[in-house]
Every structure is written in C-alpha cells, then in structure tokens.
N, C-alpha and C positions, 0 to 999 in steps of 0.2 A: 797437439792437444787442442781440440776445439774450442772446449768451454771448461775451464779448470774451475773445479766448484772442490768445497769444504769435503761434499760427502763421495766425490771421487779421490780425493786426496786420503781421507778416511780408510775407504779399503784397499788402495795402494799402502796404506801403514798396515791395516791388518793383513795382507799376504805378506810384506817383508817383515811384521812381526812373528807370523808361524811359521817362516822360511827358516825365524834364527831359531827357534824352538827347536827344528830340526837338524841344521846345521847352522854352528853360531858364527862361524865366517861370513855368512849371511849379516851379520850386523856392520860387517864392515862397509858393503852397499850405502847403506841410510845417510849415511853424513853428504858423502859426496854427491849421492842424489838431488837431495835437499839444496845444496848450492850450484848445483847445473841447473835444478826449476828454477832458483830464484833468479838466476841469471837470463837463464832465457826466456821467462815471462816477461822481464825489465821492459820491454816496449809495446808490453797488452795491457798491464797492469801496474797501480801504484806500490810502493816498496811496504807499505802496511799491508797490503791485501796481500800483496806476493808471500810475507813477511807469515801473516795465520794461515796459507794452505799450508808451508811448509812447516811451522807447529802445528798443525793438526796433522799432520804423517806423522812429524816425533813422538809427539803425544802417543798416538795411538798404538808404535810400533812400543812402546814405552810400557804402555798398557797392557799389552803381548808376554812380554816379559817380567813384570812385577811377578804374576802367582808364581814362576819358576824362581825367582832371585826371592822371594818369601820366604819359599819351602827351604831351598838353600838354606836361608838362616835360621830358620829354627831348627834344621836340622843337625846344622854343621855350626853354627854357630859363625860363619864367616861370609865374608859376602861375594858370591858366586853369580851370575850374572844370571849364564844357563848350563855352563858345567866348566871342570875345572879341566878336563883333558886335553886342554890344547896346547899346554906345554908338553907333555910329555910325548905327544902323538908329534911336535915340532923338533923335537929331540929325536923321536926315531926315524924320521924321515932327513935330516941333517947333521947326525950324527959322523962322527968320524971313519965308523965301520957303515954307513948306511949304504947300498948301491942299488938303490930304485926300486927292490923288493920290498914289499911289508915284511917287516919280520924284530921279533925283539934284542935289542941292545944287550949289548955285551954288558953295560957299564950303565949301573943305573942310576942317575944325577940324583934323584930325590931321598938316596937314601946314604948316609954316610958312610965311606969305605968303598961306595956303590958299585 
C-alpha cells in the first residue's frame, strides 16, 4: 500500500460492506483485516493515524449494514444483522445425516419435536 489515506480505507469499507450484504460471511473478513493494517502500517505510521484508517473501514462497512439491521427490526422486531440463515444453512451442511450434498435435514433443530 503506497499511500494509506481515509478515503481509500473508506471504499475498501464500502466493498466489504456490500460484500456482507450479499454474503454475510463476508463480515467475518473486517475484524481481521483491520488488525493486519494496523499492524503492518506500525513502521509508516503513528498508532493514532493507524488507529482512524482502520475506524474509518469499520465505520463505513458499519454504515453498509445499518439499512439492512434497521429493516430487520422493524420488521421482525429482533436484531438481525443482515439475515438470520446462517444457522440453519450451518446445521444442514454439519448435520449428522449431511454428506456434502445440498439437500434438507431430516431433523429440523428450530422446530420442537424437529
């Protein structure tokens, strides 16, 4: 990275912001990102300046996210980040009957009796 400025950090938030919008495993990226820049800036830059690129990613990928965790809650009344599927899509992929195929569970966790 050349020249690490606010408003490149900015749109590196906004693509891994609409990355999780489409896939929300996508948010698992951000954290760790954020503390590899911070780390390996460490001998360009002071730990303050290091410290606001890497909140202005959070922020921004943050910002990505809100209208979808809004609608959530008004919708549903609970708070949903950008969807609630990924336990259940984690359950049929690790399931006890699961064997590499897409296909639905025998036995469905979310529902009593399942």
């Amino acid at each position: 990275m050349d020249s690490p400025t606010r408003a490149r950090f900015a749109w590196l938030g906004l693509l891994v912001g609409l990355s999780v919008l489409g896939r929300q495993n996508a948010l698992l990226f951000a954290v760790p990102f954020g503390v590899a820049v911070y780390f390996a800036l460490a001998g360009r830059l002071r730990a303050r300046e290091r410290a606001e690129l890497c909140a202005t990613f959070g922020a921004v990928v943050a910002l990505c996210i809100l209208p979808a965790t809004l609608r959530n809650w008004v919708v549903s009344h609970d708070f949903v980040m950008v969807n609630s599927t990924g336990g259940i899509v984690l359950y049929t992929g690790w399931n006890p009957e699961a064997n590499g195929v897409y296909g639905r569970a025998e036995r469905d966790p979310a529902r009593p009796g399942g």
